[in-house]
Backbone bond lengths (Angstrom), bond angles and torsions (degrees), N, CA, C in turn:
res aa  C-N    CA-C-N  psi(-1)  N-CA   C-N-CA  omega(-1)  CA-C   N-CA-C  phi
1 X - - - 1.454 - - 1.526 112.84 -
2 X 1.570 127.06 -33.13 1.311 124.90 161.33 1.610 112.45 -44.06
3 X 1.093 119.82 -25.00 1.557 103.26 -169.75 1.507 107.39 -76.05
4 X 1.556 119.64 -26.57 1.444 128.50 -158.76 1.553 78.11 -67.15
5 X 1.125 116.27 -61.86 1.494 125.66 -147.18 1.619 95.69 -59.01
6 X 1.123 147.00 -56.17 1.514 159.14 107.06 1.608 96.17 36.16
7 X 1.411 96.44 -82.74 1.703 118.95 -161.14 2.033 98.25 -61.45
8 X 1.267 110.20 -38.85 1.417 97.44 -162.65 1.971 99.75 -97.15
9 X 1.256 106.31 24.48 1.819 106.96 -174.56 1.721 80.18 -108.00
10 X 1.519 131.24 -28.22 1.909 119.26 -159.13 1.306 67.01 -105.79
11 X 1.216 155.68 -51.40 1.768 123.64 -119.14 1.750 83.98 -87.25
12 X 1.172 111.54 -28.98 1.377 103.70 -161.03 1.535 98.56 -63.99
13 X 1.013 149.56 -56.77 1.719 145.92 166.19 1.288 124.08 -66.84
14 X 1.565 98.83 13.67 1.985 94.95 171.77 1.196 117.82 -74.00
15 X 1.508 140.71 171.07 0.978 136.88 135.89 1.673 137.31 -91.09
16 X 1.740 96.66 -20.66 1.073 99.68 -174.98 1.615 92.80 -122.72
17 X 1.475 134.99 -176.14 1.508 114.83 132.93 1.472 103.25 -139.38
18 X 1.399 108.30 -172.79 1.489 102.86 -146.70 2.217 89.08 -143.30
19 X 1.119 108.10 80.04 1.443 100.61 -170.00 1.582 109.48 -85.66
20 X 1.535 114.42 118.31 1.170 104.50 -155.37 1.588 101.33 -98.91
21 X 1.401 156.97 126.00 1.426 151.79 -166.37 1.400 115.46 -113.11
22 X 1.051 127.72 127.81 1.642 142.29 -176.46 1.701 109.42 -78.20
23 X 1.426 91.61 103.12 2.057 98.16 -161.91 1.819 76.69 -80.23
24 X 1.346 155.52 -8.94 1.519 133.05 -178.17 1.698 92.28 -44.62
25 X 1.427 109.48 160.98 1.311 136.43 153.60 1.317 108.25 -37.88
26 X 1.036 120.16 166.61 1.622 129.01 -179.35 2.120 116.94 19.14
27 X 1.000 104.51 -6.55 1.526 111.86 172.82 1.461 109.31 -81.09
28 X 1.161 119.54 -67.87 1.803 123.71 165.88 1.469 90.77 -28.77
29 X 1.435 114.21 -97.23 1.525 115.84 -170.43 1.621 124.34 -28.07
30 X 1.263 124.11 -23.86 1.616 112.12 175.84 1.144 101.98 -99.63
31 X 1.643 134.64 -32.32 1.625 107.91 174.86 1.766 113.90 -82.13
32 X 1.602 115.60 -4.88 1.496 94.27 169.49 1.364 111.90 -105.05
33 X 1.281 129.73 0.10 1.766 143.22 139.30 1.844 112.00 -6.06
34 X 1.395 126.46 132.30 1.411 145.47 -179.05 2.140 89.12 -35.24
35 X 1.016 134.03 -56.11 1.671 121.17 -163.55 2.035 91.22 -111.00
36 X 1.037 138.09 21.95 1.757 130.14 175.98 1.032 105.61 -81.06
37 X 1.474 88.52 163.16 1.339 118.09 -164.45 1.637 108.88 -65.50
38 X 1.297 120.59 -39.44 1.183 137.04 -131.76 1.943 87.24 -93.09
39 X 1.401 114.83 -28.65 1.397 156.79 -173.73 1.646 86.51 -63.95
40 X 1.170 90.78 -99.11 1.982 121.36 177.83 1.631 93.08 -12.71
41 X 1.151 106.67 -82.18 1.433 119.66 -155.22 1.550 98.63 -55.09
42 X 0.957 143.48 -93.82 0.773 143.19 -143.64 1.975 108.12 -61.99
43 X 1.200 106.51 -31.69 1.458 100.42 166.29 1.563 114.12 -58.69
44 X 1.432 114.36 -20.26 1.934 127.70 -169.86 1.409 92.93 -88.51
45 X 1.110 137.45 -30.16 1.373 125.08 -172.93 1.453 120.17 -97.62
46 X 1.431 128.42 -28.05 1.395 148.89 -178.80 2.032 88.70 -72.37
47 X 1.654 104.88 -61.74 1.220 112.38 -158.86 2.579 100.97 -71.36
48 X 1.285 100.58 -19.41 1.557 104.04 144.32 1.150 154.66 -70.26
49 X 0.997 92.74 5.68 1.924 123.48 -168.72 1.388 105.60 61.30
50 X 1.575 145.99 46.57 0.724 171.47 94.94 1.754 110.53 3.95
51 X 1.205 146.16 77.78 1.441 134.94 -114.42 2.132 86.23 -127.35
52 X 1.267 91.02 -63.65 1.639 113.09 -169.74 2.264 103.78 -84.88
53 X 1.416 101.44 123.71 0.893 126.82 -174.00 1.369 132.98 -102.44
54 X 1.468 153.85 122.17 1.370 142.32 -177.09 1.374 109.06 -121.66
55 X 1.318 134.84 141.13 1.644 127.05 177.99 1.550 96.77 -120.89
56 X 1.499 115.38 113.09 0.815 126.39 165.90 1.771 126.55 -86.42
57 X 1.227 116.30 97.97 2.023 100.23 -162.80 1.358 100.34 -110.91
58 X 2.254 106.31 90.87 1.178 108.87 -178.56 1.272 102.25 -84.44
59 X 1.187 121.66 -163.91 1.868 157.66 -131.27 1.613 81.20 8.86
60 X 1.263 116.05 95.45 1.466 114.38 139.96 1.710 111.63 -78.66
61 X 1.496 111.07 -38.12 1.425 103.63 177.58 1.985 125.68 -63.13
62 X 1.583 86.65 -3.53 1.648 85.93 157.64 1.555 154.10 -116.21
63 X 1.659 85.43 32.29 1.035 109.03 -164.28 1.549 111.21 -96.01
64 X 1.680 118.85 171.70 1.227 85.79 -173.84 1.730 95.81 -137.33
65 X 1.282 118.61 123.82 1.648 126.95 29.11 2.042 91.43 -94.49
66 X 1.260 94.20 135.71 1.860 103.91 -170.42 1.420 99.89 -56.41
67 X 1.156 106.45 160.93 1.587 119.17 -151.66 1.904 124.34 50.08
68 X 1.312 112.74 49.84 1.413 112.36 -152.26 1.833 98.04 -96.65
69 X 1.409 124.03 117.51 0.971 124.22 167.75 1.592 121.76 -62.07
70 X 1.301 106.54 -39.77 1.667 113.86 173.65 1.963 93.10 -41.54
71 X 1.431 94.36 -92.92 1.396 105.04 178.53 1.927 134.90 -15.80
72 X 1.165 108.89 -46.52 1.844 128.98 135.91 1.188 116.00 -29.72
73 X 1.277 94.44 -80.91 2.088 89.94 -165.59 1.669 102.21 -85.60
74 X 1.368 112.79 12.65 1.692 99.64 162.24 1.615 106.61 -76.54
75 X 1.605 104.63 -69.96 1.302 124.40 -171.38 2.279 83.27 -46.56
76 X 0.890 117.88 -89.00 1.430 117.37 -145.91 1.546 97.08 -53.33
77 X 1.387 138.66 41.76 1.315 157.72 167.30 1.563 118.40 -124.87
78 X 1.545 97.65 -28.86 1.819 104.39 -170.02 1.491 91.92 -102.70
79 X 1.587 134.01 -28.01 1.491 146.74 178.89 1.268 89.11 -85.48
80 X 1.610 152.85 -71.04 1.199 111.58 -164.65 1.879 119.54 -79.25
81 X 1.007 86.51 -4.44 1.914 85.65 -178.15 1.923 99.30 -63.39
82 X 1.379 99.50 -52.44 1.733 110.15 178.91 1.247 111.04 -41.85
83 X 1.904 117.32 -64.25 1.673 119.07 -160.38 1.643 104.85 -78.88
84 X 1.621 127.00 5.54 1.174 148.39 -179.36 1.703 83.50 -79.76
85 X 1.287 126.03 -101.53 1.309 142.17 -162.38 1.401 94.90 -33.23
86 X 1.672 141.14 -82.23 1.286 138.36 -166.81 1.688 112.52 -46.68
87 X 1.329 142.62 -32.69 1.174 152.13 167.74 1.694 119.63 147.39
88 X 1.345 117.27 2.66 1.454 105.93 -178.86 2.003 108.12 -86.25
89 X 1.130 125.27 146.39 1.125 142.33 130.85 1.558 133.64 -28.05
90 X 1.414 117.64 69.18 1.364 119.01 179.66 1.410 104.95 -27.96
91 X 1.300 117.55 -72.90 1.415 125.08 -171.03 1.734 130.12 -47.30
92 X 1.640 82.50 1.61 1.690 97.46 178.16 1.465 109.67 -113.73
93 X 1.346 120.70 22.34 1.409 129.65 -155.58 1.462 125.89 -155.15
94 X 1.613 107.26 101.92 1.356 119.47 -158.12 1.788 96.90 -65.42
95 X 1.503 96.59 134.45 1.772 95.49 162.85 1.654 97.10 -102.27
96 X 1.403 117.70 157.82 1.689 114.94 171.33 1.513 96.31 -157.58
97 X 1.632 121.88 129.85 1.082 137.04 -176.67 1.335 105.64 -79.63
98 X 1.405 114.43 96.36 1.912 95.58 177.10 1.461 106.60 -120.03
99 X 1.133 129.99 -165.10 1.394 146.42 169.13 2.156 117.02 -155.25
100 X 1.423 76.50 92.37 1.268 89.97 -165.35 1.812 114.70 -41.17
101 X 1.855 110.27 -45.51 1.094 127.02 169.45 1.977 110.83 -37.33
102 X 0.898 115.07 -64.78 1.591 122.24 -174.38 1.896 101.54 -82.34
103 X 0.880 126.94 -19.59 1.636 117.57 178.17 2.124 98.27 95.61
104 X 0.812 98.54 18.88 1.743 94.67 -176.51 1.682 116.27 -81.71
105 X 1.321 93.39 111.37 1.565 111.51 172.54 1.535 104.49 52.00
106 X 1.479 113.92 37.42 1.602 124.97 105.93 1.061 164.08 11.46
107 X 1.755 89.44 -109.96 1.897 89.96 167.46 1.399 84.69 -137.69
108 X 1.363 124.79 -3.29 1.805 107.48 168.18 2.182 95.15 -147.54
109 X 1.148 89.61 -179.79 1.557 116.48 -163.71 1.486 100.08 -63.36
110 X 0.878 132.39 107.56 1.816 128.73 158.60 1.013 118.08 -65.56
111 X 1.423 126.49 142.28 1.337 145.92 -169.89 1.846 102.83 -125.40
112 X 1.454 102.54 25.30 1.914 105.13 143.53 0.946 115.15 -108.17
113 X 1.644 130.51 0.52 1.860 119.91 -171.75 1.866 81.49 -150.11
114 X 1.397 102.08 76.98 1.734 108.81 161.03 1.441 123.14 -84.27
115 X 1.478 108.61 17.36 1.446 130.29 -169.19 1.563 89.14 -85.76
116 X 1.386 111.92 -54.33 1.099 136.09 -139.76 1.815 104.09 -75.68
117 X 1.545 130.86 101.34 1.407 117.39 -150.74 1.453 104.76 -96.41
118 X 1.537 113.34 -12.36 1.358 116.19 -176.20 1.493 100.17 131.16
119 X 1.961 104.40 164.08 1.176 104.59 173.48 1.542 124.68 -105.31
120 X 1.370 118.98 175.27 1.522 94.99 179.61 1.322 95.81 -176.86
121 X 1.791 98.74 130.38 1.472 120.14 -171.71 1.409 117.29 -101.60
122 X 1.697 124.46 138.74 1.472 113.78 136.03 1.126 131.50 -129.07
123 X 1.693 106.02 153.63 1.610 102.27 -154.17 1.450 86.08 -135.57
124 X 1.369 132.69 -170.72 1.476 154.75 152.12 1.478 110.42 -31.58
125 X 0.917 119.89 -60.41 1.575 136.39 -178.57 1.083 125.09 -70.32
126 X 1.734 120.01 -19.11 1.044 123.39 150.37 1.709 80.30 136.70
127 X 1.775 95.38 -164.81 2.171 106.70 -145.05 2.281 77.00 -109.12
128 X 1.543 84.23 161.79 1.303 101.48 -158.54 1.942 96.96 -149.43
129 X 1.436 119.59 114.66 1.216 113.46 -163.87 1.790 98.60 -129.15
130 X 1.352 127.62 155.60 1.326 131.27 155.19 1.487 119.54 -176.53
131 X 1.521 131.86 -171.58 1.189 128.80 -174.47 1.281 114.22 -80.87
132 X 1.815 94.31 -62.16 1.770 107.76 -176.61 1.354 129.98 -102.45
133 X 1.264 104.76 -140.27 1.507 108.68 175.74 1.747 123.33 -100.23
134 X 1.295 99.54 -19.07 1.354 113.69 161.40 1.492 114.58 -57.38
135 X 1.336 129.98 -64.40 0.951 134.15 171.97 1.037 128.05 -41.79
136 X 1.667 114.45 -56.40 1.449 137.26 157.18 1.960 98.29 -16.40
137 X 1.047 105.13 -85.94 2.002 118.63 170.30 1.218 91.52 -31.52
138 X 1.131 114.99 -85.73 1.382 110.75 -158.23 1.760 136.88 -36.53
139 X 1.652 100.46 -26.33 1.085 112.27 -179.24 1.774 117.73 -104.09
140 X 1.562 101.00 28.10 1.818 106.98 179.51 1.116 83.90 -72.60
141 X 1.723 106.59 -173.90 1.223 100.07 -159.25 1.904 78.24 -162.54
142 X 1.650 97.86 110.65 1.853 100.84 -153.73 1.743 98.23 -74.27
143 X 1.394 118.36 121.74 1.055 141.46 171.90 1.631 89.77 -51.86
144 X 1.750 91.09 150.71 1.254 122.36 159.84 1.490 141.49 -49.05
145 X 1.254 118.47 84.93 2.116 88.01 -175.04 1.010 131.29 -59.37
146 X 1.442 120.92 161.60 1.196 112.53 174.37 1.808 105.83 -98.38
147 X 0.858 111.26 96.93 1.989 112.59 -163.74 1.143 83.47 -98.85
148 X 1.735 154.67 4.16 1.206 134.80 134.29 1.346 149.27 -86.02
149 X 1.961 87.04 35.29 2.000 88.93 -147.01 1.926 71.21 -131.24
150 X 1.242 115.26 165.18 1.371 131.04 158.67 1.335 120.78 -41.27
151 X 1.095 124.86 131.47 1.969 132.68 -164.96 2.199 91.34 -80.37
152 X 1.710 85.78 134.71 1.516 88.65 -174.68 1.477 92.12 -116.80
153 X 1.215 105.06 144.83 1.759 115.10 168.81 1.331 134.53 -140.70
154 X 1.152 125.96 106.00 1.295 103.79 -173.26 2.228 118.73 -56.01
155 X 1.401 88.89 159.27 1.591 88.96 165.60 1.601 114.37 -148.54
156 X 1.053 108.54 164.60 1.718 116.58 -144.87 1.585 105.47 -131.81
């Protein structure tokens, strides 16, 4: 429960967030489970005004058979059906298969998931395309302030 408390002191000044999901076996399944984490969070960040979204689906290398495309576009089917219902826009929301452990599709293209052609968004502002997760960042797109509205802050 410290992490919520954690999670809802940054989400509140994010602009983007970046929910990262554990494609291992039975790990996907307990954080996108009726009370998970994977659940939680992302309802805390949408419900923060938290607007712009990234799906990060690390340990691909523990998947089985590791690097498993089946396994990918399941989870990024059961994750966008979810951030669908709470209010985000699948179609505004990069999925990227990485594995944080090995550096895969990162900050450059992995050559264990050549299945994998890239991700690619459209939003209001127009379409937004790349390999990894770097890019993914790279291509938020910094919301507006409101410098005429009352100063919000979190406090701790």
């Amino acid at each position: 429960r410290d992490f919520i408390k954690n999670m809802i002191t940054g989400t509140s000044q994010a602009d983007c967030a970046v929910l990262i999901v554990a494609a291992g076996t039975g790990e996907f399944e307990a954080g996108i489970s009726k009370n998970g984490q994977t659940r939680e969070h992302a309802l805390l960040a949408f419900t923060l005004g938290v607007k712009q979204l990234i799906v990060g689906v690390n340990k691909m290398d523990s998947t089985e058979p590791p690097y498993s495309e089946a396994r990918f576009e399941e989870i990024k089917k059961e994750v966008s059906s979810y951030i669908k219902k709470i209010g985000y826009t699948p179609a505004a929301v990069a999925f990227v298969p990485i594995s944080g452990w090995h550096g895969d599709n990162m900050l450059e293209i992995s050559s264990k998931m050549p299945w994998f052609k890239g991700w690619a968004v459209e939003r209001k502002d127009g379409k937004a395309e790349g390999k990894c997760l770097i890019e993914a960042l790279d291509a938020i797109l910094p919301p507006t302030r409101p410098t005429d509205k009352a100063l919000r802050l979190p406090l701790q």
